[in-house]
Backbone as a printed PyTorch tensor [residue, N CA C, xyz], in Angstrom:
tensor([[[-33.5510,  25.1980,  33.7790],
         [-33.5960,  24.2680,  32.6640],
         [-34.0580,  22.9100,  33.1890]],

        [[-35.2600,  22.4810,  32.4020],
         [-35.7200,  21.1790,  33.0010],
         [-34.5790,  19.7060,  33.0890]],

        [[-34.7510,  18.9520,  33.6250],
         [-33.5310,  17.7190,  33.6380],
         [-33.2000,  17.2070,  32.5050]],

        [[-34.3390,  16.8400,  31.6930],
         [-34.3510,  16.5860,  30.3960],
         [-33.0160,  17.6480,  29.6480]],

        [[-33.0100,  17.9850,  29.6980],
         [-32.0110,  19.1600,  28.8010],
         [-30.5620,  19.0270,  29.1960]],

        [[-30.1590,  18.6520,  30.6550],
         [-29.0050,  18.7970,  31.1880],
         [-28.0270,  18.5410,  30.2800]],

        [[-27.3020,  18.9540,  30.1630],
         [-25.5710,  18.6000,  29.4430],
         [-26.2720,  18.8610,  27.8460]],

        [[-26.9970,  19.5420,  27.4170],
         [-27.3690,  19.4990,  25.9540],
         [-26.5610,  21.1130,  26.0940]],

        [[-26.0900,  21.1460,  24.2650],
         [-25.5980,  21.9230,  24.2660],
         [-26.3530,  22.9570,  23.1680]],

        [[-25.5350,  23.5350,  21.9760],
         [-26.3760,  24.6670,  20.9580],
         [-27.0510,  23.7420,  20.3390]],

        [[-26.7750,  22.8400,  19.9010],
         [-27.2140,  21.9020,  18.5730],
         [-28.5710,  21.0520,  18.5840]],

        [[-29.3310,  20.6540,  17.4820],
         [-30.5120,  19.9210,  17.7590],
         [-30.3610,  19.2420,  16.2680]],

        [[-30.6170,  17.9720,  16.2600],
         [-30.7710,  17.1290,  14.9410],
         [-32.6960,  17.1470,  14.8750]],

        [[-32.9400,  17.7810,  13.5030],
         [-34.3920,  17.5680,  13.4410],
         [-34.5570,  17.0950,  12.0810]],

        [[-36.0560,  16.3660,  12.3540],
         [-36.7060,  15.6120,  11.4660],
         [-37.4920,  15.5780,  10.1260]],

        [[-38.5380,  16.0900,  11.2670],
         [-39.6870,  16.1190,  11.0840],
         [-39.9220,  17.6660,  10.8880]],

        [[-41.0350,  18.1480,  11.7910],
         [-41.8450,  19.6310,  11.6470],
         [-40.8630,  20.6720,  11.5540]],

        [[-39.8330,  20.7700,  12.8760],
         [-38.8710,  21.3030,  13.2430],
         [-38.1560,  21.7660,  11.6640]],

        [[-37.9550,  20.9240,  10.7260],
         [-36.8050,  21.0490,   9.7050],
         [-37.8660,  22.5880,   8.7050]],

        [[-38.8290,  23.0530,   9.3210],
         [-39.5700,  24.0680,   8.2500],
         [-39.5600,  24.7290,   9.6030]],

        [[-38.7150,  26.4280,   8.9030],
         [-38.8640,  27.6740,   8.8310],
         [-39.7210,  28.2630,   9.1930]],

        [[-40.9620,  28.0750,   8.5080],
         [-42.3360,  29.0250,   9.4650],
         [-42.5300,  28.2180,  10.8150]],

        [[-42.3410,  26.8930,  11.1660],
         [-42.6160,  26.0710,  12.1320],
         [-41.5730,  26.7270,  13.2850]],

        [[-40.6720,  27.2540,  13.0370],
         [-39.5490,  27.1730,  13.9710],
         [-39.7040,  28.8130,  14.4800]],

        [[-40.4100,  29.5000,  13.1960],
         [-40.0160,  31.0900,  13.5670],
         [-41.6040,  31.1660,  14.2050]],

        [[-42.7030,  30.4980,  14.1750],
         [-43.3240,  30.4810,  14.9160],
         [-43.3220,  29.8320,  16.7660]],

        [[-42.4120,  28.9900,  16.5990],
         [-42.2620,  28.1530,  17.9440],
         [-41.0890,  29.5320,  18.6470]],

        [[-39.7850,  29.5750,  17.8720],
         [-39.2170,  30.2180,  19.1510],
         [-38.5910,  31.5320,  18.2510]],

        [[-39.2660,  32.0430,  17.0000],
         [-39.3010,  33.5240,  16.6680],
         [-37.8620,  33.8850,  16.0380]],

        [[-37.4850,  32.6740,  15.5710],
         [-36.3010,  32.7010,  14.5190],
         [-36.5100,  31.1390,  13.4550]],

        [[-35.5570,  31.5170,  12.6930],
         [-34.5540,  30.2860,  12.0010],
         [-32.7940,  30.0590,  12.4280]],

        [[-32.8310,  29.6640,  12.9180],
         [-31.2460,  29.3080,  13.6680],
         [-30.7350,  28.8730,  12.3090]],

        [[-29.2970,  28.4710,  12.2220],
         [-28.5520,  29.0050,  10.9100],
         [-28.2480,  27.4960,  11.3050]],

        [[-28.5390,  26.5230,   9.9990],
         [-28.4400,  25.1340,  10.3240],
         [-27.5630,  24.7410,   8.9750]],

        [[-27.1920,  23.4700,   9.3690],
         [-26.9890,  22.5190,   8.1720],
         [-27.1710,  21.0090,   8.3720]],

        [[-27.4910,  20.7520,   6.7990],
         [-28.1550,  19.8710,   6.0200],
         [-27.2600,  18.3500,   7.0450]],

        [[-28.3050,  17.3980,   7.2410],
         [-27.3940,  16.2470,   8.1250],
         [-28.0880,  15.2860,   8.2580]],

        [[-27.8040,  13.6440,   8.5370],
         [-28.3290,  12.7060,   7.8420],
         [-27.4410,  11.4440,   8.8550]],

        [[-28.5280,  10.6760,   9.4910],
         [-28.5590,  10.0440,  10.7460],
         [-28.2830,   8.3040,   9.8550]],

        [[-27.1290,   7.6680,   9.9500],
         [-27.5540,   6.6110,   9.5140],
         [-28.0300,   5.3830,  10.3600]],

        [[-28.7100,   4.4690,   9.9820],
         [-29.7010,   3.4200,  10.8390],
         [-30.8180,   4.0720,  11.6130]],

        [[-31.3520,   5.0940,  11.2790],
         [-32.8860,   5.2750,  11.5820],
         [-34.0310,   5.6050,  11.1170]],

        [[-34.7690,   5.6060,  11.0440],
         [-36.0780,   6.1440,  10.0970],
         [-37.3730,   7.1100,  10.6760]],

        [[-37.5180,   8.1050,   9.6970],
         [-38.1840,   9.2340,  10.3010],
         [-39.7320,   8.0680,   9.9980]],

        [[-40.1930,   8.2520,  10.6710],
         [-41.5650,   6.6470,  10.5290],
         [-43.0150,   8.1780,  11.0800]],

        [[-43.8140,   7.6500,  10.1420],
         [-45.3190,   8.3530,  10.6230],
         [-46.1010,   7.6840,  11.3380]],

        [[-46.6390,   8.4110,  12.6020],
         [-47.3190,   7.9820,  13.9350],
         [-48.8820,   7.9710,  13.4900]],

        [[-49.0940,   7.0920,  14.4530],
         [-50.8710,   6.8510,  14.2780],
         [-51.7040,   8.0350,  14.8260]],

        [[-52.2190,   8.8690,  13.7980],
         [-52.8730,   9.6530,  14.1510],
         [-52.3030,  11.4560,  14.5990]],

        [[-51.2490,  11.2630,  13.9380],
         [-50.5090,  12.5840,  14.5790],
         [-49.8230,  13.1960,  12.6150]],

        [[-49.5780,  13.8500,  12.6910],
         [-49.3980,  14.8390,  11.4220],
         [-47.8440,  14.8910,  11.8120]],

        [[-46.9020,  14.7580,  12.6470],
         [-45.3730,  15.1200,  13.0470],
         [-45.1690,  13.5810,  12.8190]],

        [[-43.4650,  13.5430,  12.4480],
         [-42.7740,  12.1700,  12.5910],
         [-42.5560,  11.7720,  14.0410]],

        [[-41.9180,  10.6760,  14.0970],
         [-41.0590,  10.1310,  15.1360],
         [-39.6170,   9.1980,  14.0970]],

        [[-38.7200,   9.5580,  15.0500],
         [-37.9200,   8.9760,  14.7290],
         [-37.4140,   7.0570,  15.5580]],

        [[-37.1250,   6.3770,  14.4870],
         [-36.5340,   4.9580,  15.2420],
         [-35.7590,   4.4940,  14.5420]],

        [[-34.9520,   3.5080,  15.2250],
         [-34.0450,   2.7950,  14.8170],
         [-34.4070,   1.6940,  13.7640]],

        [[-33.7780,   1.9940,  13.0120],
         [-33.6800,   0.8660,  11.4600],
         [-32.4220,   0.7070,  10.6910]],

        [[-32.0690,   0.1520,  10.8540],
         [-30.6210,  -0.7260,  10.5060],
         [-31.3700,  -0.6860,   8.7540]],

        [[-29.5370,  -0.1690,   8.4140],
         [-29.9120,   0.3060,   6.9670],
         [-30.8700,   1.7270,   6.5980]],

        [[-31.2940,   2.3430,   7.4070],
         [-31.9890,   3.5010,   6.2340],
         [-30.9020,   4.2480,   6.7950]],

        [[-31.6550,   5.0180,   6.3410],
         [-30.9510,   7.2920,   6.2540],
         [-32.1590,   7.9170,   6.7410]],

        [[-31.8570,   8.7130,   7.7290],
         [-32.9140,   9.7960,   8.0980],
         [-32.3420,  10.6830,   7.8490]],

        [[-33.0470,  11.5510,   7.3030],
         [-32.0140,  12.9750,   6.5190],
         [-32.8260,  14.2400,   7.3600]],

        [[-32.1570,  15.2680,   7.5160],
         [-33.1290,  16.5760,   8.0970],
         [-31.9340,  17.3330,   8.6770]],

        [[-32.0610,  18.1890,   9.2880],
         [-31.1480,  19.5970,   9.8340],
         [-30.2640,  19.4570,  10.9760]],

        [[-29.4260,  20.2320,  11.0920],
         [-28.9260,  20.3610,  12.5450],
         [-29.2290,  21.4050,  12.7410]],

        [[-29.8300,  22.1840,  13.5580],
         [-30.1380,  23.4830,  13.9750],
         [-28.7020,  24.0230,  14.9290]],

        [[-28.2390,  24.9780,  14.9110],
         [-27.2800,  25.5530,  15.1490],
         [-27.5720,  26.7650,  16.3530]],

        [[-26.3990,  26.8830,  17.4260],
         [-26.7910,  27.9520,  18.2200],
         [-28.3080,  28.5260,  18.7530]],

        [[-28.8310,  27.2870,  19.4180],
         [-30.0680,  27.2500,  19.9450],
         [-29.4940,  27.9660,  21.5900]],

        [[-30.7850,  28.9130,  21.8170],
         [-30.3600,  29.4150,  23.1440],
         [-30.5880,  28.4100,  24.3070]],

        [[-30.8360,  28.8400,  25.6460],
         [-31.4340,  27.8520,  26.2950],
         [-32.4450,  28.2760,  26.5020]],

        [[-33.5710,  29.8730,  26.4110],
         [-35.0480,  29.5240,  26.2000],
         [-35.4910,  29.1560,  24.7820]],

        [[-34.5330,  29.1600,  23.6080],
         [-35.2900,  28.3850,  22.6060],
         [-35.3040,  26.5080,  22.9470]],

        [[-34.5170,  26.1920,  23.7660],
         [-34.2130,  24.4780,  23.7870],
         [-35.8870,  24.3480,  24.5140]],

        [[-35.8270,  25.1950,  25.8880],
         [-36.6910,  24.8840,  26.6580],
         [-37.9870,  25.1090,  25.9280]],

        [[-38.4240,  25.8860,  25.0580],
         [-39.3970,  25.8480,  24.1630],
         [-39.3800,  25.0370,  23.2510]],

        [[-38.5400,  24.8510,  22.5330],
         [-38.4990,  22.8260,  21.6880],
         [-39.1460,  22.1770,  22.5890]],

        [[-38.6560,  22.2050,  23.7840],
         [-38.5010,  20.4380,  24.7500],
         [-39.8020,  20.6090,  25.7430]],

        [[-40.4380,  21.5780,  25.7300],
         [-42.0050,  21.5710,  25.9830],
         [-42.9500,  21.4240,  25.3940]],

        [[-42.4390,  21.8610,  23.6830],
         [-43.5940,  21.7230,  22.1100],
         [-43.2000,  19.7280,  22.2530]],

        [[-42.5810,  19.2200,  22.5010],
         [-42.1540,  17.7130,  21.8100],
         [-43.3210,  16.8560,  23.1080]],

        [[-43.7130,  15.6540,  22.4360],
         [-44.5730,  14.7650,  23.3940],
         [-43.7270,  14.1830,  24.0520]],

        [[-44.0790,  13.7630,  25.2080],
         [-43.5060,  13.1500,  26.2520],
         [-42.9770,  11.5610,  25.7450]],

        [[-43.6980,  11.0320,  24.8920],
         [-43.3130,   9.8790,  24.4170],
         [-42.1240,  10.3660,  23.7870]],

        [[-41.4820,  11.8110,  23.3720],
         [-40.2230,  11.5240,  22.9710],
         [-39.0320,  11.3160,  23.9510]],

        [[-38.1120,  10.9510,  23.4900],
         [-37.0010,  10.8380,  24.5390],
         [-35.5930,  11.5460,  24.1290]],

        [[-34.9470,  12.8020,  24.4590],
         [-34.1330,  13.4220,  23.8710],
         [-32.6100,  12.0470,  24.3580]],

        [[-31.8900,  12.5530,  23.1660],
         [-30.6630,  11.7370,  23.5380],
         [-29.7790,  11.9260,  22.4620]],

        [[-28.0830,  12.0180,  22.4260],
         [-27.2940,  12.2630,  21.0360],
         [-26.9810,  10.9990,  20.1950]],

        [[-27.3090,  11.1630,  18.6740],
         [-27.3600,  10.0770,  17.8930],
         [-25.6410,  10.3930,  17.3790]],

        [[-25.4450,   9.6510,  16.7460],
         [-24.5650,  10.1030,  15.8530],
         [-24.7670,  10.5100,  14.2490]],

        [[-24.6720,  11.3050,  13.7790],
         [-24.7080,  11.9580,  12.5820],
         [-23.3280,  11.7920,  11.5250]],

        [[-24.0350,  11.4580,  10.6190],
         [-22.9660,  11.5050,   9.4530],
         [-21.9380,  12.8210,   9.0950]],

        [[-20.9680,  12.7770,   9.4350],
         [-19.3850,  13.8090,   9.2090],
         [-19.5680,  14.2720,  10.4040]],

        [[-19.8120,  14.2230,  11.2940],
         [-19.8790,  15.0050,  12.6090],
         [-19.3210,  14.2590,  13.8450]],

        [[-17.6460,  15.1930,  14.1200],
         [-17.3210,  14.7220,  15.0370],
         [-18.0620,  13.7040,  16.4910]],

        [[-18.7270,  14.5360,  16.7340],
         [-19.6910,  14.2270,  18.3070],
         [-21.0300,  13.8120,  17.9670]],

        [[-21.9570,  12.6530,  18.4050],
         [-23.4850,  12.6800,  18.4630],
         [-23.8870,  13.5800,  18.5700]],

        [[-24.9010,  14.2150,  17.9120],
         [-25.8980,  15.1120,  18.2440],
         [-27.2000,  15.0750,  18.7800]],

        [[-27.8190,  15.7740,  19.9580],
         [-28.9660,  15.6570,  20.6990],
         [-30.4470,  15.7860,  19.1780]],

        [[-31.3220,  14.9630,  19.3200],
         [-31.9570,  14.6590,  18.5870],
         [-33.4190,  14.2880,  19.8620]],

        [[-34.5790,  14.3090,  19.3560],
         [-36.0080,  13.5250,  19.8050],
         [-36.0780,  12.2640,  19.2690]],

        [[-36.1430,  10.9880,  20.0930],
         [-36.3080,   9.7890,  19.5770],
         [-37.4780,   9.2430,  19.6940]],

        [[-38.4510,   8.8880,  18.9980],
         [-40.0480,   8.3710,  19.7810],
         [-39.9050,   7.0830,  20.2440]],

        [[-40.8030,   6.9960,  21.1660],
         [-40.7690,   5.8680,  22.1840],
         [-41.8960,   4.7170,  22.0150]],

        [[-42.7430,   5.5010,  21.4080],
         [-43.9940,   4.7550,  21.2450],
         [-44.5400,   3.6580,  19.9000]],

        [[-45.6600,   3.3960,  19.6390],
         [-46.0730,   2.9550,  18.1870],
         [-45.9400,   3.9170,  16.9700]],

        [[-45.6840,   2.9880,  15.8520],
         [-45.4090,   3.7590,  14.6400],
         [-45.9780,   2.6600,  13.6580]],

        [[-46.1460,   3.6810,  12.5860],
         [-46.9360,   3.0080,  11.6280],
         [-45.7740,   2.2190,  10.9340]],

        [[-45.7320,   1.6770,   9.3470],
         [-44.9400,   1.1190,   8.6010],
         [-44.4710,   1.7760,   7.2910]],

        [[-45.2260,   2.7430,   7.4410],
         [-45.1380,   4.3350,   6.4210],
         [-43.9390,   5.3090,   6.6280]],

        [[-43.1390,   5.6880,   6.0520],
         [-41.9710,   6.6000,   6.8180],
         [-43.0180,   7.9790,   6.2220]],

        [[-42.6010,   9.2560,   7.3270],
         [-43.1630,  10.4940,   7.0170],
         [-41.9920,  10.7860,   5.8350]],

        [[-43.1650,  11.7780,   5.3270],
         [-42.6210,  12.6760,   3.7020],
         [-42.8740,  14.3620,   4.1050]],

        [[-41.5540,  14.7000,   4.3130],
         [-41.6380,  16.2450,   4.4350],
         [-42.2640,  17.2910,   3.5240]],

        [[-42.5340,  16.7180,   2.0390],
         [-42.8260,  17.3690,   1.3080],
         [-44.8300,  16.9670,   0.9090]],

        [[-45.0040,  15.4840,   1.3110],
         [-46.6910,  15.8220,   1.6590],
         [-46.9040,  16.1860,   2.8180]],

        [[-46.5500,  16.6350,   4.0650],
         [-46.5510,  17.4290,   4.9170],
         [-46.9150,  18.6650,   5.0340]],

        [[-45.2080,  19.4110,   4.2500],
         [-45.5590,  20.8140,   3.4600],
         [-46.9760,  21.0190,   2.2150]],

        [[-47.2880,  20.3900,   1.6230],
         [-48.3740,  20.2130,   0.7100],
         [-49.5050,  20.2550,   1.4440]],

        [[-49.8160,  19.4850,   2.1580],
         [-51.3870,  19.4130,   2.6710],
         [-51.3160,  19.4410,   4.2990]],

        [[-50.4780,  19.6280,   5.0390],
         [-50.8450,  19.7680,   6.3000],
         [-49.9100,  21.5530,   6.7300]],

        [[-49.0930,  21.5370,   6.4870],
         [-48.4980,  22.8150,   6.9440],
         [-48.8350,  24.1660,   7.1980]],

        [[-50.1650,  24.3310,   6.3610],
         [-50.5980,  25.4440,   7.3420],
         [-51.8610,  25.6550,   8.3960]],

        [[-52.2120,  23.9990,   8.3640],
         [-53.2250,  23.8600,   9.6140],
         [-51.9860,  23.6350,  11.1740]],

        [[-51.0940,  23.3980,  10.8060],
         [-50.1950,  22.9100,  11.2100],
         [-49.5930,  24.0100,  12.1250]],

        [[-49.2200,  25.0230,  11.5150],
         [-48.9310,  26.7310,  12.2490],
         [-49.9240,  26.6670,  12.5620]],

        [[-50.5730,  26.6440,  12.5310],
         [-51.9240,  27.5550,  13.5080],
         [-51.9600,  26.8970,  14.9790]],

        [[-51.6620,  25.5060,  14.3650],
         [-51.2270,  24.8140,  16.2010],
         [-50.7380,  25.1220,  16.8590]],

        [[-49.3610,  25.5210,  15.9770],
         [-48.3970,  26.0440,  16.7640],
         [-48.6900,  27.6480,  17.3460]],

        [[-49.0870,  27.9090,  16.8140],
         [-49.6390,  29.6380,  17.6110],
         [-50.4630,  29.7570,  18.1700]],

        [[-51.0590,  28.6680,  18.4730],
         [-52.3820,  28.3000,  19.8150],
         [-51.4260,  28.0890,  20.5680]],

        [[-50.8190,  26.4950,  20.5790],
         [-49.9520,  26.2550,  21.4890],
         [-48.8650,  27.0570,  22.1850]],

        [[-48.4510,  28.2410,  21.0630],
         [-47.4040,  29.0430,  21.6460],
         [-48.1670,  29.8050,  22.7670]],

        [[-49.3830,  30.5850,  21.9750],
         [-50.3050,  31.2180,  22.7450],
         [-50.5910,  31.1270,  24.3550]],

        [[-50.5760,  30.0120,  24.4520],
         [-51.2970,  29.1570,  26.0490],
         [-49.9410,  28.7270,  26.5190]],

        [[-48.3860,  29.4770,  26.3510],
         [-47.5130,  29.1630,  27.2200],
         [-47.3920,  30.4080,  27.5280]],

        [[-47.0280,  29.9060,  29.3090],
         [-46.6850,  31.0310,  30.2410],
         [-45.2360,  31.1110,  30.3760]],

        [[-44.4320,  32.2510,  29.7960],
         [-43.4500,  32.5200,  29.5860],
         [-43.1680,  34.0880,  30.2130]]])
């Protein structure tokens, strides 16, 4: 397990791509049995030039999206190789949830636009799989 991962456990707070079903059963060949969960003070924000969110800190919003549940450790290690390096894994805290949960935080520039999961699903989502099954394609596993 790469370093990045150390001390992470089943759980993953997602956002963005991650929170859709074909995205996930294409990346690691399931849907993990999640629930509905909602980050307060950050914002899922759309990146320059990229079709996926990033998440950042913003005092006052709601980032709303999944907890993914009972992730193995070759599904983590397949998350945490699909995610850009500009992300930075780390546990946020989540609304009703005892403990922070491990989440992707982006590190980089962001636009002033927050991403919309549902023009996402509308007009990018199935150029979108196909990435992902190239990309799955060209890992040596």
């Amino acid at each position: 397990m790469s370093a990045r991962l150390e001390g992470v456990r089943d759980r993953l707070f997602v956002y963005g791509t991650l929170q859709f079903g074909p995205v996930l059963e294409e990346l690691i060949g399931r849907v993990p049995d999640h629930d509905v969960a909602v980050a307060r003070d950050w914002r899922v924000a759309a990146l320059p030039g990229r079709l996926y969110p990033g998440l950042v800190p913003r005092p006052g919003r709601m980032a709303g999206g999944l907890i993914l549940n009972g992730l193995t450790e070759s599904e983590w290690e397949t998350v945490d190789a699909f995610e850009d390096e500009e992300y930075v894994l780390r546990p946020i805290p989540v609304i009703g949830e005892d403990k922070p949960v491990p989440t992707y935080i982006w590190t980089a520039d962001v636009t002033r636009n927050d991403w919309h999961a549902e023009a996402f699903a509308t007009d990018h989502l199935p150029r979108y799989l196909t990435h992902c099954a190239r990309w799955r394609g060209g890992q040596v596993r």
